[in-house]
C-alpha angles and dihedrals in degrees: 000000000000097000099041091058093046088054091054089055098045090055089050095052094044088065099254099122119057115221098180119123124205130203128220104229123209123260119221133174125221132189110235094213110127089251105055118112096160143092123204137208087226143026079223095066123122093231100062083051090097101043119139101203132026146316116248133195123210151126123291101243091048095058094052095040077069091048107257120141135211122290107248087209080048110044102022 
């Protein structure tokens, strides 16, 4: 038993087994117009309708490291 679970061990520690755990991260969208301030759960959202520029995909993190804020039709 000892040396079964030494030898475990010893795998794991060799890098072998990967104990790395990713996370999936959200997706938003965002309109590129001057005036946006929102991210939204989906590109179909009535809140982007009206958007003068364009729709953007990109992470969560990423939208409100640039300062935009959840939709309130989005995330009620």
């Amino acid at each position: 038993m000892k040396t079964l679970i030494l030898s475990a061990l010893a795998f794991i520690l060799s890098g072998q087994v990967s104990t790395e755990v990713k996370t999936k991260e959200a997706t938003v969208y965002i309109c590129t117009g001057p005036k946006s301030k929102k991210y939204h759960a989906s590109s179909s959202c009535r809140g982007l309708s009206k958007c003068s520029g364009s729709i953007k995909q990109l992470s969560m993190s990423s939208a409100k490291a640039k300062g935009y804020t959840p939709c309130k039709i989005c995330y009620k």
